[in-house]
C-alpha positions in Angstrom: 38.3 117.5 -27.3 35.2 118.8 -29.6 34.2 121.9 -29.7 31.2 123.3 -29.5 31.6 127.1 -31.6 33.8 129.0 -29.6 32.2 128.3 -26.0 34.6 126.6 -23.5 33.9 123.4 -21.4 32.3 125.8 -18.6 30.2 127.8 -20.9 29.2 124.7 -22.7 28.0 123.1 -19.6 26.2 126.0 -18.0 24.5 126.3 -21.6 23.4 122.5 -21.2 21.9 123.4 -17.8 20.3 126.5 -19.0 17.6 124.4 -20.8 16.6 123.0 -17.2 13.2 124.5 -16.8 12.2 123.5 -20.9 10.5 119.7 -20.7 9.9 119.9 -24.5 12.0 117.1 -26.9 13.2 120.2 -28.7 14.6 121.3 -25.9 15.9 118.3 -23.8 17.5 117.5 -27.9 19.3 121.0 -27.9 20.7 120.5 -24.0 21.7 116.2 -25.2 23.4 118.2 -28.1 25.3 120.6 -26.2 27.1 118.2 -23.8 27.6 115.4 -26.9 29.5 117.7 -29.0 31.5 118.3 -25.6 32.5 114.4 -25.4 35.4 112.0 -26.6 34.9 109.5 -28.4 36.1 107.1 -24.9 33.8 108.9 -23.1 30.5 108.5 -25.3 31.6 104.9 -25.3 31.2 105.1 -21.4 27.9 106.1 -21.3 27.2 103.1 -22.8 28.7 100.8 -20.5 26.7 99.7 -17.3 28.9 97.6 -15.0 27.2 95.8 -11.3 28.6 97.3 -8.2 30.1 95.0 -5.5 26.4 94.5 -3.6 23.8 91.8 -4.8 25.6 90.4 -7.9 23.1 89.1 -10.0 24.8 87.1 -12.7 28.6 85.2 -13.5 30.9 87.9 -13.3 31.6 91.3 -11.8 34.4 94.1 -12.4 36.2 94.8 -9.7 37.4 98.0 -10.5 34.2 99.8 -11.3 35.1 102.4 -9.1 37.8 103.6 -11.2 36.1 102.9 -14.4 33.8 105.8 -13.0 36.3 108.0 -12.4 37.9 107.4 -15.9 34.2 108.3 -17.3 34.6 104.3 -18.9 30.6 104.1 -17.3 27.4 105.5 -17.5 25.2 103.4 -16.0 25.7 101.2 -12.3 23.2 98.2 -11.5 22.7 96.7 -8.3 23.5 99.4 -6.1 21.0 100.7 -3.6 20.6 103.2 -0.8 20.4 107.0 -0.2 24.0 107.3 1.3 25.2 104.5 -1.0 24.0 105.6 -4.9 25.0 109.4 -3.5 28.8 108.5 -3.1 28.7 106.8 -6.4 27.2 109.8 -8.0 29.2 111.7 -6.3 32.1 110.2 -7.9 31.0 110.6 -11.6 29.9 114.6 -11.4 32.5 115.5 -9.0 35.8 113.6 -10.6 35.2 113.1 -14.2 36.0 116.0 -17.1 32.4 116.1 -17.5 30.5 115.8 -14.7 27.7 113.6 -16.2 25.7 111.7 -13.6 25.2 107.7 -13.7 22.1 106.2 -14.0 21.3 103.8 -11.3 19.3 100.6 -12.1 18.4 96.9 -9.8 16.2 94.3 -10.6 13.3 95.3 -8.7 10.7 93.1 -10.1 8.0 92.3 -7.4 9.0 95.1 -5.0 11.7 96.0 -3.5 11.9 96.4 0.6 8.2 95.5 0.8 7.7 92.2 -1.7 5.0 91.3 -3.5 4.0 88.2 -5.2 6.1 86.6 -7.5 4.6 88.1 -10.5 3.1 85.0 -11.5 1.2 85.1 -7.9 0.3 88.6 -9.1 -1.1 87.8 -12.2 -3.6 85.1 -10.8 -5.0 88.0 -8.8 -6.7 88.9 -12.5 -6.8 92.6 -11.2 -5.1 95.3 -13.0 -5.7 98.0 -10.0 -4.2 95.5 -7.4 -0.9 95.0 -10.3 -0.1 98.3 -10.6 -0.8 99.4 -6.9 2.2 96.6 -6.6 4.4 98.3 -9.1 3.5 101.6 -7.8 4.8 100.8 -4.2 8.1 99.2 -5.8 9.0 102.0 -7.5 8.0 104.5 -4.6 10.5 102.5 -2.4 13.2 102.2 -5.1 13.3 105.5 -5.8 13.9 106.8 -2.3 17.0 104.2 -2.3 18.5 106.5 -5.4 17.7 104.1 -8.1 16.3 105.5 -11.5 15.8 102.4 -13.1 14.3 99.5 -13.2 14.9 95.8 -14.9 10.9 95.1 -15.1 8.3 94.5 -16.2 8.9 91.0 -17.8 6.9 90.4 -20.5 7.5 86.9 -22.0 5.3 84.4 -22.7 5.6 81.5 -21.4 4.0 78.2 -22.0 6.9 76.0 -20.5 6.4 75.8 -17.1 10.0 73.9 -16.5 11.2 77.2 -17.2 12.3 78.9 -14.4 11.7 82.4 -15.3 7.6 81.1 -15.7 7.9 83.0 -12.3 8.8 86.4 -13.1 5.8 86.6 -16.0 2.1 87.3 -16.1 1.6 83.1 -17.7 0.2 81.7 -21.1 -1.8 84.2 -22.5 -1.3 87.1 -24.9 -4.3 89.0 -24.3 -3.9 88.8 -20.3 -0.3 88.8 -20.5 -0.8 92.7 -22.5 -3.0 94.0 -20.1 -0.7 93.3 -17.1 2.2 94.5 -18.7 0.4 97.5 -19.4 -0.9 98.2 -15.7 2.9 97.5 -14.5 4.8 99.9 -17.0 2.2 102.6 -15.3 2.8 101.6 -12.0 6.7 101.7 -12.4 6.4 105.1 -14.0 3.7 106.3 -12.2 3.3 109.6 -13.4 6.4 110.0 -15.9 10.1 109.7 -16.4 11.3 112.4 -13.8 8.7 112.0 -11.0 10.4 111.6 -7.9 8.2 108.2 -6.6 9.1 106.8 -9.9 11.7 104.8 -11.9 12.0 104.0 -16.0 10.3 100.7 -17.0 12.8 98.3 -18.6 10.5 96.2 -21.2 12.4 92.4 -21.4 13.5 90.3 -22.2 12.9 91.1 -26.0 11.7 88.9 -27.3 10.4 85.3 -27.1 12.6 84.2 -24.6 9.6 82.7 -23.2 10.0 80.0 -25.6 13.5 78.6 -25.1 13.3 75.2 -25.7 12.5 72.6 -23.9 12.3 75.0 -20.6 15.8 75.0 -20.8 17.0 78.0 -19.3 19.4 80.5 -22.1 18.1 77.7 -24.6 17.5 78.3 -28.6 13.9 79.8 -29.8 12.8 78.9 -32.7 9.3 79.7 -34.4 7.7 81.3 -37.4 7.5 85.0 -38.0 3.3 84.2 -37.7 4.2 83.0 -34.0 6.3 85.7 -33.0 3.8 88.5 -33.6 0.9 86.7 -32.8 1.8 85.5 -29.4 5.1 86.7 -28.3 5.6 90.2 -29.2 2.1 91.7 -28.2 3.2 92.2 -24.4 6.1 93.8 -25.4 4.5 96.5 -27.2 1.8 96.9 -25.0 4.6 97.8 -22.7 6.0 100.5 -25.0 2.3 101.9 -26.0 1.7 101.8 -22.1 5.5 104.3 -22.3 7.8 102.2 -20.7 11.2 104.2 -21.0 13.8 101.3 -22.1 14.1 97.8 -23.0 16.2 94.8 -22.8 17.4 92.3 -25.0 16.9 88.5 -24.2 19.5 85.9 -23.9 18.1 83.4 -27.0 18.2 83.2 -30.4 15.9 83.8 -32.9 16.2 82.7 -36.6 19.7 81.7 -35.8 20.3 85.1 -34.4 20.7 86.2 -30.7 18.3 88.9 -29.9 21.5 90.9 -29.0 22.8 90.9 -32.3 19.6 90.9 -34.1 18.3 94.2 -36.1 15.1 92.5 -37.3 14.3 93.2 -33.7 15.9 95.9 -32.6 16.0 98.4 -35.1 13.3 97.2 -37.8 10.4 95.8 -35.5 11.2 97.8 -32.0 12.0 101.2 -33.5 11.2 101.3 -37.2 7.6 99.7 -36.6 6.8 100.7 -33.2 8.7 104.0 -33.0 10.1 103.6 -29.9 12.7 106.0 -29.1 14.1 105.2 -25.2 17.2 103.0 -25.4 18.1 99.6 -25.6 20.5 97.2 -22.8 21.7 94.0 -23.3 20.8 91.2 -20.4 23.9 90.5 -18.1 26.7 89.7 -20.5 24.7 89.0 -23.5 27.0 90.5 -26.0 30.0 88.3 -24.7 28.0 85.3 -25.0 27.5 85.8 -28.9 30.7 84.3 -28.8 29.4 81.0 -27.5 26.2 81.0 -29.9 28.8 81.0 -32.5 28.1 84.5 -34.1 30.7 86.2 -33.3 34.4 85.3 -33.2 35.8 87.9 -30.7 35.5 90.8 -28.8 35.6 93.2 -31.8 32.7 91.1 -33.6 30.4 91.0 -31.3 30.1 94.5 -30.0 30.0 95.7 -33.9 26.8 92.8 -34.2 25.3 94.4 -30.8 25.6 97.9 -32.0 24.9 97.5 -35.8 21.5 95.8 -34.3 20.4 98.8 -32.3 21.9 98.2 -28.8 22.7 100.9 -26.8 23.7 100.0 -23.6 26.4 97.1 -22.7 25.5 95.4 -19.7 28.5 94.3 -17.8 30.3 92.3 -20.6 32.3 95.6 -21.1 33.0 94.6 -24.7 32.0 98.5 -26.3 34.6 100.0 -23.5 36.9 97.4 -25.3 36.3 97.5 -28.8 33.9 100.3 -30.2 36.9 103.5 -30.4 39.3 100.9 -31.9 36.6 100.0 -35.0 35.7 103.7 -34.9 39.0 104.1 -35.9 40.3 101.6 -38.2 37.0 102.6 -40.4 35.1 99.4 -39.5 32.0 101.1 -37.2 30.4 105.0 -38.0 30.7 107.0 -35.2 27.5 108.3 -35.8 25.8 104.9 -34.5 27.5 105.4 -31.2 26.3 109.2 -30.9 22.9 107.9 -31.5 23.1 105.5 -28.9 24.3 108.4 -26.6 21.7 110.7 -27.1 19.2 107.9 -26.4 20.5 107.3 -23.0 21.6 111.2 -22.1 18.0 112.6 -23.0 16.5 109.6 -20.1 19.0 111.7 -18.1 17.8 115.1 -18.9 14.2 113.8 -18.7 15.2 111.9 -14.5 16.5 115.7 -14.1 20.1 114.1 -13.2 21.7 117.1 -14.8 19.3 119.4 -12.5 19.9 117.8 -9.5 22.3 114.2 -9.6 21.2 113.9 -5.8 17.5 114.2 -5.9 16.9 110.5 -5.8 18.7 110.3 -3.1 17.2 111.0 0.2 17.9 109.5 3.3 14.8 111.6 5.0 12.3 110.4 2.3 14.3 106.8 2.4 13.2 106.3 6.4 9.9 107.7 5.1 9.5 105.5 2.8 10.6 101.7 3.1 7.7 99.2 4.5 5.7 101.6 5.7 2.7 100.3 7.4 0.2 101.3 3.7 2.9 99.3 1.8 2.6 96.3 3.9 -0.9 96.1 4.3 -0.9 96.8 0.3 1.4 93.7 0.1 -1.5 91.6 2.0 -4.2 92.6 -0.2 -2.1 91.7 -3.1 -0.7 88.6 -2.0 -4.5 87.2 -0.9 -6.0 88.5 -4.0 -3.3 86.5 -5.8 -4.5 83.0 -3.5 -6.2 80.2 -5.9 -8.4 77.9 -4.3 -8.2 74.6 -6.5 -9.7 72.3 -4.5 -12.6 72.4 -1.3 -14.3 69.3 -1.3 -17.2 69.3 1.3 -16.7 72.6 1.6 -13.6 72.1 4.3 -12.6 75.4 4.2 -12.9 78.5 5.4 -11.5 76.9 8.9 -12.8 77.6 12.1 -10.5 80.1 14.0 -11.8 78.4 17.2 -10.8 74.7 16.5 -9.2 73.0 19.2 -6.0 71.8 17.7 -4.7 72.6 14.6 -1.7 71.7 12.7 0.6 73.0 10.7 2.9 70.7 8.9 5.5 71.0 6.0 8.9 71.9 5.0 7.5 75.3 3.6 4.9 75.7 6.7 7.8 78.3 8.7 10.2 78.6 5.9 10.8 83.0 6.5 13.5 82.6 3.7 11.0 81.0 1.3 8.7 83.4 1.4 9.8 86.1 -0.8 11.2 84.0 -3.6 13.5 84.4 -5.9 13.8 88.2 -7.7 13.4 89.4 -4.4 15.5 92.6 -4.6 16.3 94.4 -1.4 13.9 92.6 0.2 14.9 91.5 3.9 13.5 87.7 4.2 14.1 88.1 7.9 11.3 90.1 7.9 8.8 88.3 6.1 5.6 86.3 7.8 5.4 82.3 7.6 2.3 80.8 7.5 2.6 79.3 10.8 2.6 82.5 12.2 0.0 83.5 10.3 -2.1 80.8 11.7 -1.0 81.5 15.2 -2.1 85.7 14.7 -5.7 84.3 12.6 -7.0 81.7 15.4 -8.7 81.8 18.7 -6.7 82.3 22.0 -7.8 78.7 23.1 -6.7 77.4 20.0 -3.7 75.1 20.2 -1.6 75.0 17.0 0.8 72.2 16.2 4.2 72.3 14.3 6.5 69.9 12.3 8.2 70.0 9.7 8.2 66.8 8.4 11.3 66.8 6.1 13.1 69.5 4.0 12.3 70.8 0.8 14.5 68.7 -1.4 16.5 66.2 0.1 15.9 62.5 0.8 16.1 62.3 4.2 12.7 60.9 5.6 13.3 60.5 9.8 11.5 63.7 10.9 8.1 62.0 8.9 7.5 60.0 11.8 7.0 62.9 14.1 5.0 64.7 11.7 2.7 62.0 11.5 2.4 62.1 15.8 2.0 65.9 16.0 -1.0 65.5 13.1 -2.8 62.8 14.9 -3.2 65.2 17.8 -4.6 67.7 15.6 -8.5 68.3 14.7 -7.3 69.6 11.2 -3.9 69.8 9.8 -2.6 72.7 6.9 -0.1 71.0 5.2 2.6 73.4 3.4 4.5 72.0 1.1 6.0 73.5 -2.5 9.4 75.1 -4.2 12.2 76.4 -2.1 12.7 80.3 -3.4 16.1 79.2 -5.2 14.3 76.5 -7.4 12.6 79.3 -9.5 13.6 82.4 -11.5 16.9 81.9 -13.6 18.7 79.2 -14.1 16.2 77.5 -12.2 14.8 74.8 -14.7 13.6 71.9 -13.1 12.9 68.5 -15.5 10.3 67.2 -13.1 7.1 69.9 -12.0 6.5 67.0 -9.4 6.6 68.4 -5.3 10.4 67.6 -5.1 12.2 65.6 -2.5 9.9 63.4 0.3 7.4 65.8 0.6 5.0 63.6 -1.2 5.8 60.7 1.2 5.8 63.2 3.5 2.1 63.9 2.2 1.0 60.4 1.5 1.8 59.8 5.7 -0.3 62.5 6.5 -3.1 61.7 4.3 -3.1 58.2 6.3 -4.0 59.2 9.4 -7.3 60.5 8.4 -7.5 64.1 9.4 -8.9 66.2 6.9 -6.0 68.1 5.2 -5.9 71.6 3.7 -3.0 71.4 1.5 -1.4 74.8 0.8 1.0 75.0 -1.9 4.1 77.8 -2.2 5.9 77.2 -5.6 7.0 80.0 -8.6 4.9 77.5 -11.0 2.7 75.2 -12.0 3.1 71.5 -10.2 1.9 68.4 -11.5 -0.1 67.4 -9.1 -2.6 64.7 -9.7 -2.4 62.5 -6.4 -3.1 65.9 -4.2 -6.1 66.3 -6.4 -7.5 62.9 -6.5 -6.4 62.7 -2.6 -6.7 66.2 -0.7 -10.0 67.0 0.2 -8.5 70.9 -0.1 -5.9 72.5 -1.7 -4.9 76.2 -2.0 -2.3 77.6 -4.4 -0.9 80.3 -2.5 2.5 80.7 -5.2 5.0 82.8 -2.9 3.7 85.4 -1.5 6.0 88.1 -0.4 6.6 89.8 3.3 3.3 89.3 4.2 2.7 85.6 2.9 1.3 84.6 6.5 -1.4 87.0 7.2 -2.4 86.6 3.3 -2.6 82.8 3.4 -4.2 82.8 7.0 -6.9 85.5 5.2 -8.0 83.0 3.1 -7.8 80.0 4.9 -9.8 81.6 7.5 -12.4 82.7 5.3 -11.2 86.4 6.3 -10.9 87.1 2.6 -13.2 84.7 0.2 -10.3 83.7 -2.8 -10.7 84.9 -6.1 -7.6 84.5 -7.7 -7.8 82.5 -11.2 -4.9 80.5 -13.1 -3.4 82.7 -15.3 -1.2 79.4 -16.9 -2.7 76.2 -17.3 -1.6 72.9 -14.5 -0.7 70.2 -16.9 -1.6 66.7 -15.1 2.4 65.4 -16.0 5.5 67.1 -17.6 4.6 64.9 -20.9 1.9 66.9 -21.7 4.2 70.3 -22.1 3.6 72.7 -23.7 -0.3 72.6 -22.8 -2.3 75.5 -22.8 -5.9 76.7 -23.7 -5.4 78.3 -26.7 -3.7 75.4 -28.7 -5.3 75.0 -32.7 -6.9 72.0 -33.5 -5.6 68.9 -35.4 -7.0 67.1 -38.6 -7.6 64.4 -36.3 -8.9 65.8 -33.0 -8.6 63.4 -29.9 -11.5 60.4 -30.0 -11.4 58.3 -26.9 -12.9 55.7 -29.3 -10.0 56.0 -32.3 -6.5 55.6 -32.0 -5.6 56.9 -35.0 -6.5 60.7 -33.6 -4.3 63.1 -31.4 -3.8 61.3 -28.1 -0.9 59.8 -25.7 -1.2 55.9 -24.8 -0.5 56.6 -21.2 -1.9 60.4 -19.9 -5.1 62.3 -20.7 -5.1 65.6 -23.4 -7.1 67.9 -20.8 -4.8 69.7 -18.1 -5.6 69.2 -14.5 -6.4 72.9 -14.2 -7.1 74.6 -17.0 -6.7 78.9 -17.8 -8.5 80.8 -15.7 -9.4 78.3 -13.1 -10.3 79.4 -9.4 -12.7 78.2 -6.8 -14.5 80.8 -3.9 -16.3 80.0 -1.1 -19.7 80.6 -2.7 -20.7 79.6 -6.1 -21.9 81.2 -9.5 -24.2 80.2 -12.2 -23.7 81.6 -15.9 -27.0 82.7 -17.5 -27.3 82.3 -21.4 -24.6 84.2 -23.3 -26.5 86.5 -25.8 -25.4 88.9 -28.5 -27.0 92.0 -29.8 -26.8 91.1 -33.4 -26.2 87.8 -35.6 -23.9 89.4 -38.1 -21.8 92.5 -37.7 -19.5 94.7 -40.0 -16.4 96.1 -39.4 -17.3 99.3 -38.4 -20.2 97.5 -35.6 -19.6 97.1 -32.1 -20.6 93.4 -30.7 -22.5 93.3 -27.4 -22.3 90.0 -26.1 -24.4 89.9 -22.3 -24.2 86.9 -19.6 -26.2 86.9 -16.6 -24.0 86.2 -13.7 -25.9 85.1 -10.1 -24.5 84.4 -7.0 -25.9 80.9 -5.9 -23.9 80.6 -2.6 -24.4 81.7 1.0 -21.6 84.2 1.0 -20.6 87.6 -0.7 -17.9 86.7 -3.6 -15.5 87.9 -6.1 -15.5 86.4 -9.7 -13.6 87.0 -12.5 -16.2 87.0 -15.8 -13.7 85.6 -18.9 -14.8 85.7 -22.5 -13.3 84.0 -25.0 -13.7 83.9 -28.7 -12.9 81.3 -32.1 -12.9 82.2 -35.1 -14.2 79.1 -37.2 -12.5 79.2 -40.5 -9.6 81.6 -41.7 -6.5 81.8 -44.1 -5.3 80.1 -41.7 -5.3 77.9 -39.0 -7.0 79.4 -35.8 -6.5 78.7 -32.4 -9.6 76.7 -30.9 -10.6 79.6 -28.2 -8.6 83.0 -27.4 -9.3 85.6 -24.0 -10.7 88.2 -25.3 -11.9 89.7 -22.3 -12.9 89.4 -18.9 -14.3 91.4 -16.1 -14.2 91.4 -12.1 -17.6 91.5 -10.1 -18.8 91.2 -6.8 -21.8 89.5 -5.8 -23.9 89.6 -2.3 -25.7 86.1 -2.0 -28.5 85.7 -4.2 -27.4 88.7 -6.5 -27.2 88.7 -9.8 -25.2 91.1 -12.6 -25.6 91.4 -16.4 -21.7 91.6 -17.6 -21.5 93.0 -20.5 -18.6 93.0 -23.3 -17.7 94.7 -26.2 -15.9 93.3 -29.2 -15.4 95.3 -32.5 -13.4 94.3 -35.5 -9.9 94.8 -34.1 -11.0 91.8 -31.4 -11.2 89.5 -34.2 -8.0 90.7 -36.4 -5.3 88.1 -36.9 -2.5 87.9 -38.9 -3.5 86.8 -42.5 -2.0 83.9 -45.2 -0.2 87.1 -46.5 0.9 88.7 -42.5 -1.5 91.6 -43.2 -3.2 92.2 -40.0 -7.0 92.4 -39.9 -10.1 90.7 -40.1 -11.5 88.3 -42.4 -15.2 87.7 -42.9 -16.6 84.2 -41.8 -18.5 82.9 -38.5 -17.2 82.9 -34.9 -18.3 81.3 -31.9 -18.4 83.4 -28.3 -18.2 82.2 -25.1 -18.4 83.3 -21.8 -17.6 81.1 -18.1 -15.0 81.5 -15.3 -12.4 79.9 -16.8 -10.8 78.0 -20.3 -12.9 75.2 -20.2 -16.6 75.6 -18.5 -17.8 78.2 -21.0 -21.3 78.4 -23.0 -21.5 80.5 -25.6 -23.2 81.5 -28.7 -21.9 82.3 -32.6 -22.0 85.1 -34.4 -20.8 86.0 -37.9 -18.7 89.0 -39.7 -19.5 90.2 -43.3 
């Protein structure tokens, strides 16, 4: 055993808790000293290990001893394990029958809420409102704390302009600018007010980086981009994350420059912490240091946790490779032991700063755990979330709001009472038997002599087509009929790739039937990601993108449908028309040879449109607004100047509205090749009938910095255009230049 002077264990221990009261890093470094110079070199290596418990598994493998590994101090860190009573007799284990009595850190994917679910965050970023994101993480954390956890696997901050990827789900969509802010608002809402507050948990930043970009959608796939690419569009989130304080971060499953992230120290030790001076710790993903094997990187155990550690990681999740190989390379000469105290103090100073060595048990409250879990502020927090996060696509005729006093009304579709569905995938502890359906939704919303229909038509994604028939009946009784029909909850998140984006199964036969009897149809879709849709949109007279929206998905749909709560949310990933187009999105550079309808010989398919079927930002309301002139203060500006561009925004509909004001900028020539619009800002108003609002934005020379021929970041002098609409495409705008 070290020693530490001439103290013994006890005195060593009681001088480590001495320090309680001093929140300074001078003084949480001397108390992360004072126990490391206590340690073994087997049982530093164990606080680096994080193995699952036996409850909610959430990858390939699991160790079934992890109990004992506890005991033998072989683990620092346990993930999905919940519960006051539960994470107590696990800790209970670690400070009452190991040498040194250091407490585990307990951490779950709690990634759109835990007992009370949100949105996928997808659905959450459509809602465009930062408040409403981090009220979301805020309740999350508030509930996941009172179950003993410390720590969270969110927020997930990958790009992602593949939506055949199933992890599209799980992100804030396309866009770097939006994408930053969100991950911003729900680092602060998981941390609430610090590391250490009792109604919070630590942030975990992932999946670092670019894993957003495996190729072809293709779930654990290669990346594979420029340097230019990386920092331009993928990294951003991730450090707004870390700027925002987010505690830890976790490494992604893909390759980049023929290295996987795990094993890569260009980003883990010379962007992550050399450049951005981050100083919480690093975890793999589930297993991610075995699986270097696999890439071809490394050739055994040994190999690959050296890579993982020489990189900068300092946590293994689940692979158990350090517990295996780390003391024998420590040994033989091959790894410093100095890299593996670094990696200690990283993850025991998060303890100190959670007050574990205080108090082990202060997470764990059963009293503030009944207190706590879907109480009736988190659920109703959950509806205002989930209907902010609604997208009206379609109202032709202006077919919605319904009537809450129509006669017969029904509701039709394999999603249209599907409890399980509901909550999607990521969903945590989150009981599905608890969540609305839209049907019953419907059934609260209407009138008491309303009568309201059910079928279901067919199933999500099988063939079989004999319940149709029926459908078809029950909708030809019906005045109106809401037809529900999307992605079951298991075909999104990982390992949920899908080739097609089409409705799968017969639903679309099962929509073609319903179509033919000539009802009007209000088509409400529930899917982790964009659909190609182009029949529904050429066909359905209304169609609502309702994503899946958590416990309270049937009051929030009903909301809207009912014209309870006028729908405001807005794309925040483009709807390409088929999977052909992929990857589409706004902010795409020009060619030499931009598309001419009129030329073949320019930037076109033979057989599908260039535009999207959607595009960014794109959401109806129930009334309508008209853009005013965009205007800027001055025609040229310097660095030092502030821009002020102004639109006048008026309501021109009958009814009080939300809309989201989006301004986007292009710069016209550069060094190099610029994309043809980027968000650069937006703003959310609210408008009685017949009001009008001057929105203003600011932009100053930091708004128009990109990364130059030579990667410098800044700005270059030359003209840009401004423009200003509610969403990608219907802008006007105005052009301005910088000297």
């Amino acid at each position: 055993m070290n020693k530490l002077c001439s103290l013994t264990l006890a005195t060593a221990l009681l001088c480590a808790a001495c320090y309680s009261s001093e929140k300074t890093s001078t003084g949480i470094g001397t108390r992360v000293d004072s126990v490391l110079a206590l340690m073994t070199l087997d049982e530093k290596i164990g606080q680096l290990t994080l193995f699952t418990s036996d409850i909610d598994v959430t990858g390939p493998t699991m160790r079934e001893n992890y109990k004992e590994d506890i005991k033998a101090g072989r683990v620092g860190a346990i993930f999905n394990a919940y519960g006051a009573a539960y994470t107590r007799k696990l800790q209970e284990i670690a400070v009452k029958e190991t040498r040194l009595h250091i407490p585990l850190l307990f951490g779950y994917d709690v990634v759109h809420g835990h007992r009370t679910i949100f949105p996928m965050p997808l659905g959450e970023a459509a809602s465009w409102d930062l408040a409403a994101v981090e009220k979301s993480a805020r309740v999350a954390a508030d509930e996941a704390s009172a179950e003993g956890l410390h720590w969270t696997f969110a927020p997930m901050c990958d790009i992602a302009r593949d939506p055949r990827w199933g992890r599209i789900t799980e992100g804030a969509g396309e866009d770097v600018y939006l994408g930053s802010k969100i991950a911003a608002a729900r680092v602060k809402g998981i941390q609430g007010d610090g590391v250490g507050s009792l109604n919070s948990v630590m942030a975990c930043v992932k999946h670092f980086a670019a894993y957003g970009a495996a190729q072809a959608g293709r779930d654990y796939h290669t990346t594979d981009m420029s340097d230019r690419v990386l920092r331009e569009t993928y990294l951003p989130p991730y450090k707004a994350a870390l700027d925002a304080g987010a505690a830890t971060v976790m490494t992604s499953f893909n390759e980049i420059d023929g290295v996987p992230a795990t094993g890569n120290k260009y980003l883990m030790t010379d962007i992550l912490r050399k450049e951005w001076n981050f100083t919480g710790f690093v975890v793999t993903d589930y297993t991610s240091i075995m699986e270097m094997i696999p890439h071809g990187i490394a050739e055994d155990t040994a190999s690959a946790a050296a890579l993982a550690l020489e990189a900068g990681v300092d946590m293994d999740m689940q692979a158990g490779f350090y517990n295996d190989a780390l003391a024998a390379l420590v040994k033989a000469g091959k790894l410093k032991e100095g890299l593996i105290d670094e990696a200690v103090r990283r993850i025991l100073r998060k303890k100190f700063e959670l007050g574990l060595f205080d108090d082990p048990y202060r997470y764990s409250s059963e009293q503030r755990e009944k207190e706590t879990l879907m109480s009736a502020a988190n659920l109703e927090a959950a509806r205002d979330v989930a209907r902010k996060a609604i997208v009206l696509l379609k109202n032709d005729k202006q077919l919605l709001p319904l009537e809450k006093d129509v006669k017969k009304l029904a509701v039709i579709g394999p999603l249209a009472d599907a409890r399980r569905e509901m909550i999607g995938s990521w969903s945590a502890a989150g009981d599905w038997h608890k969540a609305s359906t839209l049907l019953e939704g419907v059934k609260q919303a209407v009138s008491a002599g309303t009568q309201v229909l059910y079928a279901k038509g067919c199933a999500i994604d099988n063939d079989s087509t004999q319940a149709i028939a029926q459908a078809v009946r029950t909708a030809q009784q019906a005045d109106v009929v809401i037809l529900a029909v999307g992605e079951g909850a298991w075909m999104t998140g990982e390992a949920a790739s899908r080739a097609s984006l089409n409705i799968p199964g017969v639903q679309q036969r099962l929509i073609e039937a319903i179509y033919k009897t000539g009802k009007p149809v209000v088509a409400v879709l529930l899917n982790g990601r964009p659909l190609t849709i182009p029949w529904l949109d050429a066909n359905i007279p209304a169609i609502v993108e309702a994503w899946l929206p958590g416990t309270m998905a049937g009051q929030a749909i009903a909301d809207v449908l009912f014209g309870d709560y006028n729908p405001s949310g807005r794309l925040p990933v483009t709807f390409p028309r088929s999977v052909g187009q992929i990857p589409l999105y706004y902010s795409m550079k020009n060619t030499g040879r931009p598309m001419d309808p009129n030329n073949k010989y320019t930037s076109k398919y033979l057989d599908e449109r260039n535009d999207p079927l959607y595009p960014f930002g794109y959401g109806l309301s129930y009334t309508t607004f008209s853009y005013g002139p965009v205007q800027v203060d001055k025609q040229e500006m310097t660095q030092q100047d502030e821009l002020i561009v102004t639109c006048t925004v008026t309501n021109t509909g009958a009814r009080a509205g939300k809309e989201t004001v989006q301004l986007y900028l292009h710069d016209v020539t550069g060094s190099v090749t610029r994309p043809v619009r980027e968000l650069k800002g937006f703003k959310q108003i609210e408008l009685a009938p017949g009001a009008s609002q001057n929105v203003t934005f600011k932009l100053t020379a930091h708004d128009l910095s990109f990364y130059r021929r030579d990667m410098s970041f800044g700005t270059e002098p030359g003209k840009f255009d401004v423009y200003i609409g509610p969403n990608a495409r219907d802008t006007q705008g105005t052009a301005f230049a910088l000297r």
